[in-house]
Wavefront OBJ file of the C-alpha trace (Angstrom):
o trace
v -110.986 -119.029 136.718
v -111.768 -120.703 133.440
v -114.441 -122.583 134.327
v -116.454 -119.503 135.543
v -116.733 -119.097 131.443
v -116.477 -122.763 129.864
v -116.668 -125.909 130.125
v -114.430 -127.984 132.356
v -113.190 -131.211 132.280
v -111.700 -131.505 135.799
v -110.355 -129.194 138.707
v -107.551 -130.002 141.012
v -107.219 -128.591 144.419
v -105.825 -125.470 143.377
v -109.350 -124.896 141.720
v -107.673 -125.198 138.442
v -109.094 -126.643 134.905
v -107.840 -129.520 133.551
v -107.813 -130.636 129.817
v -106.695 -133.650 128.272
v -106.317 -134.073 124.313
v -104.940 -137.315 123.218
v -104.155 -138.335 119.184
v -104.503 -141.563 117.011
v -100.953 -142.210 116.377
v -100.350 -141.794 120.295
v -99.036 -138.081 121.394
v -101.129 -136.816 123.887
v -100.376 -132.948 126.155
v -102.478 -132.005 129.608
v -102.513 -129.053 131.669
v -104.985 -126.739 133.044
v -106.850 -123.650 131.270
v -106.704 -120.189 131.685
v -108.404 -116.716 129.848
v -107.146 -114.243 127.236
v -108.120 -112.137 124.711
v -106.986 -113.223 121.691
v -106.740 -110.875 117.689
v -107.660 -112.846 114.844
v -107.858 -111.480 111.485
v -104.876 -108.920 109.513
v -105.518 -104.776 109.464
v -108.726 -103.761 110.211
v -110.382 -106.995 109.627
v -109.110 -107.960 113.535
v -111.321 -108.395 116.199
v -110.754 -109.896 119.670
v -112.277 -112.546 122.057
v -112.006 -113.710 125.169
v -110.953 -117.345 124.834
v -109.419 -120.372 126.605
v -106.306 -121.466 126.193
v -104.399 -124.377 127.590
v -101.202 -124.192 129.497
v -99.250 -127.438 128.826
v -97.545 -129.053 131.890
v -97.312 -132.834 130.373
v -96.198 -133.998 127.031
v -96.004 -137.605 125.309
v -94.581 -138.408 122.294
v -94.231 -136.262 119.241
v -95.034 -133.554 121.774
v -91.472 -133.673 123.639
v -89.597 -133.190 120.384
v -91.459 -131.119 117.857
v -90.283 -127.565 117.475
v -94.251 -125.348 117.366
v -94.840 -123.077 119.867
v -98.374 -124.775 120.322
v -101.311 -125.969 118.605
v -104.825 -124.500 117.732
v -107.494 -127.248 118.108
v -110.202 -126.698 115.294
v -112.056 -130.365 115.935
v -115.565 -129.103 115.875
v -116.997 -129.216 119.702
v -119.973 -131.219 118.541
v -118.196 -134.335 117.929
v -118.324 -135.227 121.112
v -121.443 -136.862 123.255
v -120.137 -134.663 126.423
v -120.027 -130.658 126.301
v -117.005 -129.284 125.273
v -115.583 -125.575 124.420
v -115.453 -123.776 121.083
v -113.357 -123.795 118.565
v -111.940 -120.216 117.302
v -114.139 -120.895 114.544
v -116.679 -121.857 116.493
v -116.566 -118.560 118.764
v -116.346 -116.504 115.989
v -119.228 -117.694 114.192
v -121.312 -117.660 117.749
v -120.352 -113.584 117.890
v -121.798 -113.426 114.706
v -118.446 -111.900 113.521
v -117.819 -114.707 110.411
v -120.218 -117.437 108.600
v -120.053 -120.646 109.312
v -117.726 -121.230 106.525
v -113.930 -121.899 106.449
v -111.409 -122.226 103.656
v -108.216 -124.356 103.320
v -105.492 -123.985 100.505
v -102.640 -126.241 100.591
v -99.781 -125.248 98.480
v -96.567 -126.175 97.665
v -94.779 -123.760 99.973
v -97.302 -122.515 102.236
v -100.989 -122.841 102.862
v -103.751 -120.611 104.066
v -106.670 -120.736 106.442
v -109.536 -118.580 106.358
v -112.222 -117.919 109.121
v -115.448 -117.066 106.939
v -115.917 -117.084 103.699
v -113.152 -115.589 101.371
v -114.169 -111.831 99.317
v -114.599 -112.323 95.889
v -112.076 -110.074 94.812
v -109.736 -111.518 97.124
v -107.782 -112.966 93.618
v -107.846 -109.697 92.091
v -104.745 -107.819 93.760
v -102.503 -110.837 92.456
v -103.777 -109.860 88.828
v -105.219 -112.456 86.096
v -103.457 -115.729 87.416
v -105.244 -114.598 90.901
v -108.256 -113.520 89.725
v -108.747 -117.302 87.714
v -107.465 -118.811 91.069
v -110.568 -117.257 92.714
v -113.071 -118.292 90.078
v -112.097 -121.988 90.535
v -112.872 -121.432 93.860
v -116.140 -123.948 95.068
v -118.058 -124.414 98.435
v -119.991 -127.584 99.334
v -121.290 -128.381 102.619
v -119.984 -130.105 105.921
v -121.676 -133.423 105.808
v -120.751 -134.666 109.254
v -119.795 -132.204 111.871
v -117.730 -134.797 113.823
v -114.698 -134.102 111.590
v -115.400 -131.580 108.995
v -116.741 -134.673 106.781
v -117.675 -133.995 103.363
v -119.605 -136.095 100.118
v -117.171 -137.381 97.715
v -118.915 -138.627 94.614
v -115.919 -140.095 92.351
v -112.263 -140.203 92.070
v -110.917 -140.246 88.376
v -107.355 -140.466 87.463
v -106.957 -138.719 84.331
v -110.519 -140.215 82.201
v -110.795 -142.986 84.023
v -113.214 -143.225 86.955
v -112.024 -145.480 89.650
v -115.422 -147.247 90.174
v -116.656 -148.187 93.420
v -119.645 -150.305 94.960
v -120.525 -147.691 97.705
v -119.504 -144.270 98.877
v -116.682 -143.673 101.552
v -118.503 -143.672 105.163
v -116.637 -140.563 105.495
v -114.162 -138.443 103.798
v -112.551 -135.232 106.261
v -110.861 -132.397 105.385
v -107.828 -132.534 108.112
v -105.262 -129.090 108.629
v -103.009 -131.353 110.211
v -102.436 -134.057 107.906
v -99.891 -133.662 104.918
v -100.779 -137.153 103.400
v -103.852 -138.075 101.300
v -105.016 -140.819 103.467
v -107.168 -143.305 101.324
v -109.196 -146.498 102.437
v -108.174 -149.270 100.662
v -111.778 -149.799 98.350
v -109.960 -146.677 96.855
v -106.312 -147.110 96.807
v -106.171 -150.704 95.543
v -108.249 -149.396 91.973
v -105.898 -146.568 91.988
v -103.005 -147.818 91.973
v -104.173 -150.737 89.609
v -105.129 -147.168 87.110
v -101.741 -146.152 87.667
v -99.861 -149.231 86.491
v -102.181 -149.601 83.572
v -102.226 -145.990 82.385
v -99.585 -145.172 79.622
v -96.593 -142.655 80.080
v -97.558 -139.641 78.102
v -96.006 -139.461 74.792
v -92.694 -137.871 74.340
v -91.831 -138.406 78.457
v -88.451 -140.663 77.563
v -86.913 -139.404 80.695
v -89.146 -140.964 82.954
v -90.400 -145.061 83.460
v -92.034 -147.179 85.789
v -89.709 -149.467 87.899
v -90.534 -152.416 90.066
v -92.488 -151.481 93.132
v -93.819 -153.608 96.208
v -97.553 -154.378 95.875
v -98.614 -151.415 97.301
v -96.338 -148.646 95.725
v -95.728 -146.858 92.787
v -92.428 -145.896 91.727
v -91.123 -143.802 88.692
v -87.319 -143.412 87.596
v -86.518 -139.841 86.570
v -83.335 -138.907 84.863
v -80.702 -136.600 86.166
v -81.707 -132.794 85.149
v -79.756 -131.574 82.498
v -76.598 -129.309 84.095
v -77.855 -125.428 84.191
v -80.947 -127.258 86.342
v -78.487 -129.192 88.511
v -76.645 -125.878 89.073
v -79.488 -123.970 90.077
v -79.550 -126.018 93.208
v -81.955 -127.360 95.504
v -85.357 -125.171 94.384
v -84.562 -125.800 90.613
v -84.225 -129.583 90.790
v -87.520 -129.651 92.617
v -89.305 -127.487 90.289
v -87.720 -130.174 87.036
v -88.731 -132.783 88.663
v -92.377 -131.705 89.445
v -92.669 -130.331 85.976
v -92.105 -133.800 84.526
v -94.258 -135.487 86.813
v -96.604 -133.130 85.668
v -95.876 -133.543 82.080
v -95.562 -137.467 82.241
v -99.056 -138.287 84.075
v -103.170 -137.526 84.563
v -104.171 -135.299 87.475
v -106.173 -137.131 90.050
v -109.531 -135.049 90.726
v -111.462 -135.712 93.852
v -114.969 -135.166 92.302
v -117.414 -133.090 95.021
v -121.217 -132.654 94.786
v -120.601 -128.511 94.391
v -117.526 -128.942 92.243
v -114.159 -130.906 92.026
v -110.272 -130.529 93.016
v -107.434 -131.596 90.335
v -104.580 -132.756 91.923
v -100.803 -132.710 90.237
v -99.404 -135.518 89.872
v -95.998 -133.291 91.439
v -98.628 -133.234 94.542
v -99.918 -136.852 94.804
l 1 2 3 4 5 6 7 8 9 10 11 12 13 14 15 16 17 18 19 20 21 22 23 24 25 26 27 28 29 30 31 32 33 34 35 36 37 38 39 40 41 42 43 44 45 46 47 48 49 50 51 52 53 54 55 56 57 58 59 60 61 62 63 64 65 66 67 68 69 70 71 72 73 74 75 76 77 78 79 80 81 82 83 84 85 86 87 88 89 90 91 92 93 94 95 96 97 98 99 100 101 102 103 104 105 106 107 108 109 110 111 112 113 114 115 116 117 118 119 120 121 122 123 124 125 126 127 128 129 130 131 132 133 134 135 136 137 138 139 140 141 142 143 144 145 146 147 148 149 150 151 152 153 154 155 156 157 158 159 160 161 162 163 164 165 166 167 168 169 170 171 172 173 174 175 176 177 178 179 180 181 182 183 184 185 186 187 188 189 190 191 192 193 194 195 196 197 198 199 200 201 202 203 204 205 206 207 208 209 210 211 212 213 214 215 216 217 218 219 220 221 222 223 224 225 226 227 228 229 230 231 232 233 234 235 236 237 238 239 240 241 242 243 244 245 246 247 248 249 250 251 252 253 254 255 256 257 258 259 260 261 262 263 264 265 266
């Protein structure tokens, strides 16, 4: 009985607890909860809780067609104004087992999450390339606890600071979004710094086109034919290194540090 444990929404007759989680762009999945013990962690860095998990009985929308086995929910429980149960995260750091800390790497192929905060040798296995990638490593602090919100300071595309007459109400760090999301008080000088910034010199294979009024489009010639016949990966990999080659990074400036983002990645 999961509610002997944690909090619950709702019970049917069958004394079962019922959950409810509903999203912005209108998928939603109910069900009831039950108890396992669950093994986070790799090696001998695993440890096990007791934890609820729901069993899905009704799906809507992206729900019915997606192909994941399920979904972990990290929202933090205090967003709410109604109790609510713990995230993994949240149990975790209640056991004392982990900090309140989490990491999140994106990459181009896979990402990582980390429970806790990350060794500092944790880049040294991989060598010098890993060992750099954990000295630009940063932490700054959860601002808002409703969705992981944190203080942006400035945006600058390349030199040039995309000036703005107040700070975002809120800026989130979101696992399950793949898109840089951006109100427009940000996007519209952005994209206005894109137009006006220059093609780096010597990029002849790439130019602006004509774009509607809020896109940005680049033409990029064919690859030259031993990249063409490398297939698939090796036409990706030319075409991010000229992106990379032809424009300014965007860097998200943070009050503890700041991000640089490829222009391959934005």
């Amino acid at each position: 009985d999961a509610s002997a444990c944690y909090y619950c929404a709702s019970c049917d007759a069958a004394s079962e607890c019922g959950y409810r989680v509903a999203y912005q762009e209108g998928s939603s999945y109910s069900g009831y909860l039950a108890l396992d013990t669950i093994r986070v962690g790799q090696g001998g860095a695993c440890v096990q809780l007791e934890f609820p998990f729901g069993c899905s009985t009704e799906e809507t929308g992206l729900f019915t067609s997606q192909q994941a086995d399920g979904i972990m929910g990290l929202a933090s429980s205090r967003r709410r104004g109604e109790p609510s149960n713990p995230t993994v995260l949240e149990a975790l750091v209640a056991a004392r087992i982990v900090p309140d800390a989490f990491s999140l790497c994106f990459g181009a192929a896979h990402g990582v999450l980390t429970f806790g905060v990350l060794p500092d040798a944790a880049g040294e296995a991989a060598g010098a390339a890993g060992a750099a990638a954990a000295d630009a490593r940063f932490w700054t602090t959860i601002v808002d606890s409703s969705f992981y919100g944190i203080e942006v300071l400035a945006l600058t595309l390349g030199t040039t600071g995309l000036a703005r007459a107040a700070p975002p109400s809120s800026t989130i760090v979101d696992s399950g979004t793949t898109f840089m999301y951006m109100h427009s008080a940000a996007f519209v000088p952005l994209l206005s710094a894109m137009r006006a910034a220059p093609i780096h010199h010597g990029c002849t294979n790439v130019r602006q086109i004509d774009a509607p009024k809020d896109e940005y489009c680049a033409r990029i010639d064919a690859p030259p034919p031993h990249v063409a016949a490398g297939g698939k990966s090796a036409a990706a990999a030319f075409f991010s290194s000229v992106l990379d080659g032809c424009y300014d990074p965007l860097t998200v400036t943070l009050r503890t540090g700041a991000l640089s983002i490829a222009p391959s990645r934005y």
